[in-house]
PDB file of N, CA, C and O in Angstrom:
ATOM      1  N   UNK A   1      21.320  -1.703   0.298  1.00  0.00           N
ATOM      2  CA  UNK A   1      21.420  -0.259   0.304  1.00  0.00           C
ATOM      3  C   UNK A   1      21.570   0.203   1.746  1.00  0.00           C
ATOM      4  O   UNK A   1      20.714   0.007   2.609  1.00  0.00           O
ATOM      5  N   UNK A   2      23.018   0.991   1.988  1.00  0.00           N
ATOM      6  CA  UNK A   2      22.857   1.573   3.353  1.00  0.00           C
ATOM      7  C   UNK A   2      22.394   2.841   3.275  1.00  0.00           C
ATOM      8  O   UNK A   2      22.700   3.695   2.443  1.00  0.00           O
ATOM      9  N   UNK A   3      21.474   2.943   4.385  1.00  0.00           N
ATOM     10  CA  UNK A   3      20.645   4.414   4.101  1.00  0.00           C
ATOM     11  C   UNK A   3      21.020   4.587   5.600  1.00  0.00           C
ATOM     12  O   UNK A   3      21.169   3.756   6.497  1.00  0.00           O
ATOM     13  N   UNK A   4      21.171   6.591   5.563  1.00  0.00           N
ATOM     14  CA  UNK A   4      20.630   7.340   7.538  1.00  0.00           C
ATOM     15  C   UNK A   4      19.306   6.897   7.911  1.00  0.00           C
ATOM     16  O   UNK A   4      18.431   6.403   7.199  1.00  0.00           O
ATOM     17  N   UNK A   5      19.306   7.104   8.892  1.00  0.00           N
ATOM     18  CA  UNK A   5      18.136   7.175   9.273  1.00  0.00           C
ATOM     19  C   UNK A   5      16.966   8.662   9.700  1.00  0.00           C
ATOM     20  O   UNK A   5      15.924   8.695  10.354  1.00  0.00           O
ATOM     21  N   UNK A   6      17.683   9.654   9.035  1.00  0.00           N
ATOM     22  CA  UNK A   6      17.141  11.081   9.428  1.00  0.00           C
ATOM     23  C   UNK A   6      17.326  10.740   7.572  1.00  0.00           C
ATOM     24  O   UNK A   6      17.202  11.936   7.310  1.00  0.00           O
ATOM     25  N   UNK A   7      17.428  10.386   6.805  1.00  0.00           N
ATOM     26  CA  UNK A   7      17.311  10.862   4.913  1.00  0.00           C
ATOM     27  C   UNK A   7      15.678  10.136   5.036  1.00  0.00           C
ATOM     28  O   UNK A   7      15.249   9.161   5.653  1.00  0.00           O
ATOM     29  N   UNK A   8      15.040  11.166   4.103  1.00  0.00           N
ATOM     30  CA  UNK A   8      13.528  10.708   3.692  1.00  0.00           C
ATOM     31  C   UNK A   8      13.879  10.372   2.418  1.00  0.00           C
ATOM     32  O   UNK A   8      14.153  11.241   1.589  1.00  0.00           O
ATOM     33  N   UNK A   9      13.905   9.042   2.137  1.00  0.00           N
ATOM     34  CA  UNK A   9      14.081   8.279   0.756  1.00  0.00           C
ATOM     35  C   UNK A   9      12.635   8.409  -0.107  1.00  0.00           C
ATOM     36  O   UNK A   9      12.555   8.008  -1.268  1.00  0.00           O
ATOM     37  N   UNK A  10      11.515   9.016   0.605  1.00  0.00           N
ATOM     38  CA  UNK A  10      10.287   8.537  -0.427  1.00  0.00           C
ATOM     39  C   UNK A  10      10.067  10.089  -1.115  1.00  0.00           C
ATOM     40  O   UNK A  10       9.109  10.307  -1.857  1.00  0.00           O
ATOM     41  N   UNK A  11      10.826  10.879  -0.858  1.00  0.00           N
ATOM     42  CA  UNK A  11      10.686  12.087  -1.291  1.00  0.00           C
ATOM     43  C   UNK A  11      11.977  12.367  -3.119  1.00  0.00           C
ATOM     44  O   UNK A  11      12.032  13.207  -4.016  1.00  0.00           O
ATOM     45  N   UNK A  12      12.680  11.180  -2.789  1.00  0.00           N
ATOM     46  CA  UNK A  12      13.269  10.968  -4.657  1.00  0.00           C
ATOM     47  C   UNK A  12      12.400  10.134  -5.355  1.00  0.00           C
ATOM     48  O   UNK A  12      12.070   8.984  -5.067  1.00  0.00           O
ATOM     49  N   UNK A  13      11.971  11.001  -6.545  1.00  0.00           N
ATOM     50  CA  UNK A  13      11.020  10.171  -7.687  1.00  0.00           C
ATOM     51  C   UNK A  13      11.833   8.586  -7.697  1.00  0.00           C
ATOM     52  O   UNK A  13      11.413   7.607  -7.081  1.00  0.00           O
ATOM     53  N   UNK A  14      12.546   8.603  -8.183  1.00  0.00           N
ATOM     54  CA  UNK A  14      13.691   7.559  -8.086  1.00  0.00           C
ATOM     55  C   UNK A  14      13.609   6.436  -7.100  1.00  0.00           C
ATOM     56  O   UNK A  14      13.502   5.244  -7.388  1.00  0.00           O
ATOM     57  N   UNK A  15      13.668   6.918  -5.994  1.00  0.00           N
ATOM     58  CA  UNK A  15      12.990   5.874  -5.031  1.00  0.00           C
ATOM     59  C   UNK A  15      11.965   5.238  -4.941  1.00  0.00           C
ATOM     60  O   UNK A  15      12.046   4.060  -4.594  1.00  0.00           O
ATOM     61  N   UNK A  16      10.336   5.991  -5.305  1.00  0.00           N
ATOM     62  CA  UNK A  16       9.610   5.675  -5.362  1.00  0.00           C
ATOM     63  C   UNK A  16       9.272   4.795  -6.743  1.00  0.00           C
ATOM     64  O   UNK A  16       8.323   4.018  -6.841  1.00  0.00           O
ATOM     65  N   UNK A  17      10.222   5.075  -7.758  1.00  0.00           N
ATOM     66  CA  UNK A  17       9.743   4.441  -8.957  1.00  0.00           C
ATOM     67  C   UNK A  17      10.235   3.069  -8.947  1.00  0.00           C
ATOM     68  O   UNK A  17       9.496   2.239  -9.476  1.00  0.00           O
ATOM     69  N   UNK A  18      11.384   2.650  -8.428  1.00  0.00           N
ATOM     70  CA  UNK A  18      11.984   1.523  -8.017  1.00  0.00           C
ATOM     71  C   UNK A  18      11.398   1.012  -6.985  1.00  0.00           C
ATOM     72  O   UNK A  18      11.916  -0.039  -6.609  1.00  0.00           O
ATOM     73  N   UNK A  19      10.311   1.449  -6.259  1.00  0.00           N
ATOM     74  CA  UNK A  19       9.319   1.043  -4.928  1.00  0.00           C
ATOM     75  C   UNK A  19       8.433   0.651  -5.840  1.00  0.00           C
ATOM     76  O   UNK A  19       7.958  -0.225  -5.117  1.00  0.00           O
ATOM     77  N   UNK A  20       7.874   0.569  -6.718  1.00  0.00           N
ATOM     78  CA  UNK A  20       6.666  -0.039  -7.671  1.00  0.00           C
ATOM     79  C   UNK A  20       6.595  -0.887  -8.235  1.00  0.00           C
ATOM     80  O   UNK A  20       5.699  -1.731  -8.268  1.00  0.00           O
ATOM     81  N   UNK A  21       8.292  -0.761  -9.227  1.00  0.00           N
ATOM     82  CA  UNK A  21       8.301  -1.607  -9.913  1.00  0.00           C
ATOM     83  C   UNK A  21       9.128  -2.881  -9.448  1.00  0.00           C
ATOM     84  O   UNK A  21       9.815  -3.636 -10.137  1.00  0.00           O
ATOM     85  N   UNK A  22       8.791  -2.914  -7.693  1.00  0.00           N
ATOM     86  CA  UNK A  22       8.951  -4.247  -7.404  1.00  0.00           C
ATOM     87  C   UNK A  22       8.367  -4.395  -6.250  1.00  0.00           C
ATOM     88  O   UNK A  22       8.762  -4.944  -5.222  1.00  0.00           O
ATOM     89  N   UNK A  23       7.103  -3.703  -6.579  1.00  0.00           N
ATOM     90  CA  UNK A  23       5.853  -3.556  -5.483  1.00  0.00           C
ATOM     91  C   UNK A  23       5.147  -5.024  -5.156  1.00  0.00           C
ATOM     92  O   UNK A  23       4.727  -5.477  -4.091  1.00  0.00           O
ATOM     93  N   UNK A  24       5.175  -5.456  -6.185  1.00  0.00           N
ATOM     94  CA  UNK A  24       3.669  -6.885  -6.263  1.00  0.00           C
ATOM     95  C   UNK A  24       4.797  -7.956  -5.818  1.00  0.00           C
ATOM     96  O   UNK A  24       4.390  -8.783  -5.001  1.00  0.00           O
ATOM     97  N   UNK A  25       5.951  -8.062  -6.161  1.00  0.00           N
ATOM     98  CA  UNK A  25       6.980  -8.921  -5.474  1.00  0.00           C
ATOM     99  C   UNK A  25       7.333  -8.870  -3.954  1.00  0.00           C
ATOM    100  O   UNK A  25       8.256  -9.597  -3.589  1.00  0.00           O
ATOM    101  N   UNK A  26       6.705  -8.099  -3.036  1.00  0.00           N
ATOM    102  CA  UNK A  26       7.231  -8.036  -1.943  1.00  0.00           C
ATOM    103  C   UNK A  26       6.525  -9.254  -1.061  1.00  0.00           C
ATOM    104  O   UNK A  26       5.316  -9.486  -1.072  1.00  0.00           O
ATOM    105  N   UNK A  27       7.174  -9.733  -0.559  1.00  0.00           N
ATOM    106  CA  UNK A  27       6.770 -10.898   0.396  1.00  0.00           C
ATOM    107  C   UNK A  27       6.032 -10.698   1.182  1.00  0.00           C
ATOM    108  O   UNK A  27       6.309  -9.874   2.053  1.00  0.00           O
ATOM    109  N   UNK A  28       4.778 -11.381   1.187  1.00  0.00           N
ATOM    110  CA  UNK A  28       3.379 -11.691   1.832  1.00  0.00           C
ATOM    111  C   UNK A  28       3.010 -10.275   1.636  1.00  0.00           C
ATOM    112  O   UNK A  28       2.739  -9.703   2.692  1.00  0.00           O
ATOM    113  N   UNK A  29       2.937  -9.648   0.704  1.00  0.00           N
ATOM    114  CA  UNK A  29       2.005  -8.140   0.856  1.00  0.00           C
ATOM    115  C   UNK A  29       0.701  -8.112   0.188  1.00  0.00           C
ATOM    116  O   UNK A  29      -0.036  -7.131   0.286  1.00  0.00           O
ATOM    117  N   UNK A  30       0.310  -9.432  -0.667  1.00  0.00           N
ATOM    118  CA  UNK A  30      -1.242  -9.749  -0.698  1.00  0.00           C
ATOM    119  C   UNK A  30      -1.929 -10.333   0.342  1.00  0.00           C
ATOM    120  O   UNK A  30      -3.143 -10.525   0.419  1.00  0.00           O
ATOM    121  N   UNK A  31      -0.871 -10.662   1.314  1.00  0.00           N
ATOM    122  CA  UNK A  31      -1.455 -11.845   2.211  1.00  0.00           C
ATOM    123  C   UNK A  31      -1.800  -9.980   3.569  1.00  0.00           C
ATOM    124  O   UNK A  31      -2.810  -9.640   4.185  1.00  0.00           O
ATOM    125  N   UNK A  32      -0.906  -9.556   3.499  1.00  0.00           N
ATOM    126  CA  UNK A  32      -1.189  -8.057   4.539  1.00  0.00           C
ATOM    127  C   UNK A  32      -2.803  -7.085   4.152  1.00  0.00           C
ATOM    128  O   UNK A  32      -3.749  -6.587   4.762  1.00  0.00           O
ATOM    129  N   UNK A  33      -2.249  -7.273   2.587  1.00  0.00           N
ATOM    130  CA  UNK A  33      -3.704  -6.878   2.360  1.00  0.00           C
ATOM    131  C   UNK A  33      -4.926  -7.493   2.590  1.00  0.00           C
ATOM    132  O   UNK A  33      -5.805  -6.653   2.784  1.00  0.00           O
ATOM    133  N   UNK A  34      -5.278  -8.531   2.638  1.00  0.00           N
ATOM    134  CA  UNK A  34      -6.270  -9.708   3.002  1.00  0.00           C
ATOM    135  C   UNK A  34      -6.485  -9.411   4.637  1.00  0.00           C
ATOM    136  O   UNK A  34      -7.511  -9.391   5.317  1.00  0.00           O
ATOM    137  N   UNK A  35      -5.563  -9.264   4.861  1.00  0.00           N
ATOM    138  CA  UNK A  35      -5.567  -9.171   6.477  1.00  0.00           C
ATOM    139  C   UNK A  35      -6.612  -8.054   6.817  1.00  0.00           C
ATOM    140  O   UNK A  35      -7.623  -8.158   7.511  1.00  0.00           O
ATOM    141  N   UNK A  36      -6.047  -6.799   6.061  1.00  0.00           N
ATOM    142  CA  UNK A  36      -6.502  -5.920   6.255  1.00  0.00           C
ATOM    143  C   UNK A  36      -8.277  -5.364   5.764  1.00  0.00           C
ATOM    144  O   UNK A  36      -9.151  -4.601   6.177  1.00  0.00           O
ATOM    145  N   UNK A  37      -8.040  -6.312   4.658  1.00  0.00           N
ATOM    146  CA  UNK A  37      -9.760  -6.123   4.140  1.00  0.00           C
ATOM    147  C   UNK A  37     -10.652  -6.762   5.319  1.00  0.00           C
ATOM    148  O   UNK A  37     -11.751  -6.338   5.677  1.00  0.00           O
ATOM    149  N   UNK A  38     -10.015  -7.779   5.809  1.00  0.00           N
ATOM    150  CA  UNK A  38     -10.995  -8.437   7.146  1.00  0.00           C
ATOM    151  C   UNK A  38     -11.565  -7.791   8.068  1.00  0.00           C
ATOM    152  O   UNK A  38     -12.380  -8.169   8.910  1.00  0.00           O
ATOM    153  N   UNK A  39     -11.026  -6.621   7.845  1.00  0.00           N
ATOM    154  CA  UNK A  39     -11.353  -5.592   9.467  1.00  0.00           C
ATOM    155  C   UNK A  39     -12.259  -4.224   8.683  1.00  0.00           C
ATOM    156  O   UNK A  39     -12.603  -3.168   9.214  1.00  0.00           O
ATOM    157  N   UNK A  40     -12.419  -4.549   7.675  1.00  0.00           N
ATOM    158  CA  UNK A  40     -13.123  -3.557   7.259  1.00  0.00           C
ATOM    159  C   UNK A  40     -15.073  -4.193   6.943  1.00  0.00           C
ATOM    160  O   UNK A  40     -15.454  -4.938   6.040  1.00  0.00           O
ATOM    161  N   UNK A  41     -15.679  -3.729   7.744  1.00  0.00           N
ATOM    162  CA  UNK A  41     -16.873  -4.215   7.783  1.00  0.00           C
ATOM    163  C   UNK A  41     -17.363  -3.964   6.607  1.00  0.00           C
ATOM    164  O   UNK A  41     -17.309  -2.911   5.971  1.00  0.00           O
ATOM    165  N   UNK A  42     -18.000  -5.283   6.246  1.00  0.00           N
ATOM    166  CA  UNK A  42     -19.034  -5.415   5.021  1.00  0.00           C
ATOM    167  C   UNK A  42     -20.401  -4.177   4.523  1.00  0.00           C
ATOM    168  O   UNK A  42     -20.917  -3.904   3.439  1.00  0.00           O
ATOM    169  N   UNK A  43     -20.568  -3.764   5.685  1.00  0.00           N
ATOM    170  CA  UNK A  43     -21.361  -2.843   5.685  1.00  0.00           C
ATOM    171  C   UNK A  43     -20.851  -1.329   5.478  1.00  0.00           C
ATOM    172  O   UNK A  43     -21.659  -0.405   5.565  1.00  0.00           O
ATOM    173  N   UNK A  44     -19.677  -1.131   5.238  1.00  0.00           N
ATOM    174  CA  UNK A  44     -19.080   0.375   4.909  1.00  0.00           C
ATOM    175  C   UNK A  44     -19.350   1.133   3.820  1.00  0.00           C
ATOM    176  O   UNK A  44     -19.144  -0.058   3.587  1.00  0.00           O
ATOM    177  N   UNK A  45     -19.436   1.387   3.493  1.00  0.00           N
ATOM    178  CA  UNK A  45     -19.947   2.707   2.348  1.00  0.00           C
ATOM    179  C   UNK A  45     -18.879   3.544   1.922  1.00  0.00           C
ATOM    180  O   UNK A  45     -19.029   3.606   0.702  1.00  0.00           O
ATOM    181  N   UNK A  46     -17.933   4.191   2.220  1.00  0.00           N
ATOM    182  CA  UNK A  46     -16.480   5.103   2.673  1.00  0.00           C
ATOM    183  C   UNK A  46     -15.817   4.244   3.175  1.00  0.00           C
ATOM    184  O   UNK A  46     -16.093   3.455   4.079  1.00  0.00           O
ATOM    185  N   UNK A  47     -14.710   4.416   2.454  1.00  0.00           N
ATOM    186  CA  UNK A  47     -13.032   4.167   3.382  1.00  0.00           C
ATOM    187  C   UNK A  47     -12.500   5.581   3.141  1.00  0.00           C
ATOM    188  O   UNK A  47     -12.862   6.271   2.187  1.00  0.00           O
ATOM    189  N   UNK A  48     -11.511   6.014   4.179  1.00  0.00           N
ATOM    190  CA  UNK A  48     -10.570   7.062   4.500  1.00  0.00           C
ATOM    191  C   UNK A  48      -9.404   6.912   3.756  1.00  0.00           C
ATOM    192  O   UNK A  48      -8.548   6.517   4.548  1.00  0.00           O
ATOM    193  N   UNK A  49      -8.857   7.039   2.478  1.00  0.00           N
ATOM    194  CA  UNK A  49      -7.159   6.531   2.610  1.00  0.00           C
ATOM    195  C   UNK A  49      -6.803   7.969   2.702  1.00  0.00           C
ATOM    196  O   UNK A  49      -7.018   8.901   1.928  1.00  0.00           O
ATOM    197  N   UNK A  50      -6.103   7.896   4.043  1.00  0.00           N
ATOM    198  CA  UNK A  50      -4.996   8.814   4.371  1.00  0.00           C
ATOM    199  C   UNK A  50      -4.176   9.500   3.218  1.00  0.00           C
ATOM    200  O   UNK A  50      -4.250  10.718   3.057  1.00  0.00           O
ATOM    201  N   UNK A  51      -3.459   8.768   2.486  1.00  0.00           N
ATOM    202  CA  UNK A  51      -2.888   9.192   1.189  1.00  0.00           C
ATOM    203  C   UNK A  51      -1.160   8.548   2.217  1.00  0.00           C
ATOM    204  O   UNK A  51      -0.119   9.200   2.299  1.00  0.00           O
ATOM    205  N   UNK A  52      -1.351   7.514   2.674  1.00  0.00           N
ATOM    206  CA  UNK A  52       0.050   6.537   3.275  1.00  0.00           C
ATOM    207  C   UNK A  52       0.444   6.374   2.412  1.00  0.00           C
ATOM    208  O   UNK A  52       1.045   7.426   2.192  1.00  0.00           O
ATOM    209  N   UNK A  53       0.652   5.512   1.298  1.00  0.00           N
ATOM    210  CA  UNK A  53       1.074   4.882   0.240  1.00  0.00           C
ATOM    211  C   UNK A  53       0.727   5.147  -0.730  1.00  0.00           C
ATOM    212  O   UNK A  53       0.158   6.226  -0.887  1.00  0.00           O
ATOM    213  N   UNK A  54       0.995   3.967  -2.156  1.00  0.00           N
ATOM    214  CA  UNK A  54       1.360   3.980  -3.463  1.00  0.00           C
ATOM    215  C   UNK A  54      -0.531   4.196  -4.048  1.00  0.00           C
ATOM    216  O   UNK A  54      -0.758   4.539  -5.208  1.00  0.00           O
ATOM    217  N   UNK A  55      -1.262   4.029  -3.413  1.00  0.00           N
ATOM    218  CA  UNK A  55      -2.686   4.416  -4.023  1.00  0.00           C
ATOM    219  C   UNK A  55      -3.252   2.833  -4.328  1.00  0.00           C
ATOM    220  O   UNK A  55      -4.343   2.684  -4.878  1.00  0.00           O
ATOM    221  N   UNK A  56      -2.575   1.888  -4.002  1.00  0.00           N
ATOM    222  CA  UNK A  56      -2.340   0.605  -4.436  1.00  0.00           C
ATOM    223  C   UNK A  56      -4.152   0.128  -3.377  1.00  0.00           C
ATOM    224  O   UNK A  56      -5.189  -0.074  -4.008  1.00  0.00           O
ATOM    225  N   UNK A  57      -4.098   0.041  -1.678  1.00  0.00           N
ATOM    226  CA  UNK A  57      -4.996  -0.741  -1.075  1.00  0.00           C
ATOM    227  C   UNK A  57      -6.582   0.007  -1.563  1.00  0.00           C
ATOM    228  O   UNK A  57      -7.358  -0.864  -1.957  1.00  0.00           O
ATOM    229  N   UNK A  58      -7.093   1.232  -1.597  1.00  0.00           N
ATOM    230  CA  UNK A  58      -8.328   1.790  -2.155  1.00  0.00           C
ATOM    231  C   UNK A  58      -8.576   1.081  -3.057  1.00  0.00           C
ATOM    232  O   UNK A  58      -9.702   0.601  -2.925  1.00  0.00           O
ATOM    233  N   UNK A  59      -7.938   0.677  -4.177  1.00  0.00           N
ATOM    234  CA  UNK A  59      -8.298  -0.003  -5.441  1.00  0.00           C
ATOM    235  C   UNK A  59      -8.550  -1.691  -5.003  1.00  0.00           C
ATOM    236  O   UNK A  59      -9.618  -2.267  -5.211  1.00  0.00           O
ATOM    237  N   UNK A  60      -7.329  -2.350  -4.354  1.00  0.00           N
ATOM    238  CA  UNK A  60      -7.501  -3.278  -3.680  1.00  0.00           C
ATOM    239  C   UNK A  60      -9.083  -4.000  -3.044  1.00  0.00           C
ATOM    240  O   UNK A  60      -9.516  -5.104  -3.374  1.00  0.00           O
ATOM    241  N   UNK A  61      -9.834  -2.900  -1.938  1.00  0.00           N
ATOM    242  CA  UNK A  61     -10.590  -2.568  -1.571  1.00  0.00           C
ATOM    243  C   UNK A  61     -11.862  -2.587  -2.706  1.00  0.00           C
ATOM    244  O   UNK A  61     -12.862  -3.177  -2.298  1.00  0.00           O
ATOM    245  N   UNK A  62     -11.924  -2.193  -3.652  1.00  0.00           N
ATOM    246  CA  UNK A  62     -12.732  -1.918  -4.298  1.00  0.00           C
ATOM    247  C   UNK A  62     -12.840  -3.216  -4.976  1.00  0.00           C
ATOM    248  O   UNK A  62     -14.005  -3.599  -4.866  1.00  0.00           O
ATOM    249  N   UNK A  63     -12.119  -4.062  -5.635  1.00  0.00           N
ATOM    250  CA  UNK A  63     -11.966  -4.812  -6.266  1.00  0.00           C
ATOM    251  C   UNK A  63     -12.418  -5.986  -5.412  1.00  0.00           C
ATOM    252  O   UNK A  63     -12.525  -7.035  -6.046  1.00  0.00           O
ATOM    253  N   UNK A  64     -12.757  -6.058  -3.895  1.00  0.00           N
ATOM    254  CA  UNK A  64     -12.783  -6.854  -3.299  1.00  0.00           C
ATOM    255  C   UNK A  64     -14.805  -6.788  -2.925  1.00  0.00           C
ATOM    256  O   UNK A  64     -15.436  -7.707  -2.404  1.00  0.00           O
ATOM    257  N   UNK A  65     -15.262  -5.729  -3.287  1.00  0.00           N
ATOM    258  CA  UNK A  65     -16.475  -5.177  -3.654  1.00  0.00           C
ATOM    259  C   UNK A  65     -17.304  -6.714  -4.322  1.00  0.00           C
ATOM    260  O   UNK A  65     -16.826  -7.343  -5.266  1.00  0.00           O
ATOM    261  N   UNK A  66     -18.528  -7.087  -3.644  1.00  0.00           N
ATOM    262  CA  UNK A  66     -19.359  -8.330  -4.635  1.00  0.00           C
ATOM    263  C   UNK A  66     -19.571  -7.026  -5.919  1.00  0.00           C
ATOM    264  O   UNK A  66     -20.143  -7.289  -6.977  1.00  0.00           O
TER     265      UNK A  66
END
Protein backbone atom coordinates (compact mmCIF):
# COMPACT_ATOMS: atom_id res chain seq x y z
CA UNK A 1 0.00 0.00 0.00
CA UNK A 2 1.41 3.41 -1.06
CA UNK A 3 0.27 5.90 1.40
CA UNK A 4 1.30 10.27 1.89
CA UNK A 5 2.74 10.90 4.51
CA UNK A 6 0.52 14.02 5.77
CA UNK A 7 -2.98 11.21 5.22
CA UNK A 8 -3.97 9.98 8.87
CA UNK A 9 -4.88 6.36 7.92
CA UNK A 10 -6.08 5.48 11.61
CA UNK A 11 -8.87 7.86 11.39
CA UNK A 12 -10.85 5.26 8.47
CA UNK A 13 -12.88 2.61 10.40
CA UNK A 14 -11.58 0.55 7.53
CA UNK A 15 -8.14 0.92 8.37
CA UNK A 16 -8.38 0.22 11.69
CA UNK A 17 -10.54 -2.87 11.18
CA UNK A 18 -8.00 -4.43 8.82
CA UNK A 19 -5.29 -3.28 11.69
CA UNK A 20 -6.93 -6.03 14.03
CA UNK A 21 -7.76 -8.44 12.12
CA UNK A 22 -4.16 -9.02 11.50
CA UNK A 23 -3.10 -7.65 14.78
CA UNK A 24 -1.81 -11.01 16.66
CA UNK A 25 0.11 -11.84 13.29
CA UNK A 26 2.44 -9.03 13.39
CA UNK A 27 6.00 -10.00 13.85
CA UNK A 28 7.54 -10.14 17.28
CA UNK A 29 4.62 -8.01 18.81
CA UNK A 30 4.24 -10.55 21.80
CA UNK A 31 7.82 -10.54 22.11
CA UNK A 32 7.46 -6.11 22.29
CA UNK A 33 4.94 -6.70 24.70
CA UNK A 34 7.07 -8.86 27.11
CA UNK A 35 9.56 -6.32 26.73
CA UNK A 36 7.44 -3.93 27.86
CA UNK A 37 5.77 -5.68 30.91
CA UNK A 38 9.53 -5.90 32.23
CA UNK A 39 9.71 -2.29 32.97
CA UNK A 40 6.68 -2.13 34.69
CA UNK A 41 7.39 -2.74 38.42
CA UNK A 42 5.83 -5.55 40.26
CA UNK A 43 4.78 -3.34 42.80
CA UNK A 44 2.30 -0.97 40.69
CA UNK A 45 -1.16 -0.69 41.50
CA UNK A 46 -2.23 1.78 38.24
CA UNK A 47 -1.02 1.80 34.81
CA UNK A 48 -1.77 5.04 32.65
CA UNK A 49 -2.89 3.85 29.07
CA UNK A 50 -2.77 6.94 27.22
CA UNK A 51 -5.50 5.59 24.89
CA UNK A 52 -2.18 4.99 21.96
CA UNK A 53 -3.61 1.99 20.58
CA UNK A 54 -6.05 -0.88 19.93
CA UNK A 55 -6.87 -1.28 23.94
CA UNK A 56 -4.93 -4.54 23.30
CA UNK A 57 -1.50 -3.93 26.12
CA UNK A 58 -3.95 -2.87 29.52
CA UNK A 59 -5.53 -6.24 29.10
CA UNK A 60 -2.15 -7.75 28.23
CA UNK A 61 -0.95 -6.26 31.52
CA UNK A 62 -3.59 -7.56 33.47
CA UNK A 63 -3.44 -10.96 32.35
CA UNK A 64 0.14 -10.94 33.26
CA UNK A 65 -1.24 -10.19 37.02
CA UNK A 66 -0.23 -13.59 39.59
Amino acid sequence: MTTSPHINLWSSTSHVRDYLIRADSILHRSEGESTLLEFIPKTASRILDLGTGDGRFPNVVVADQP
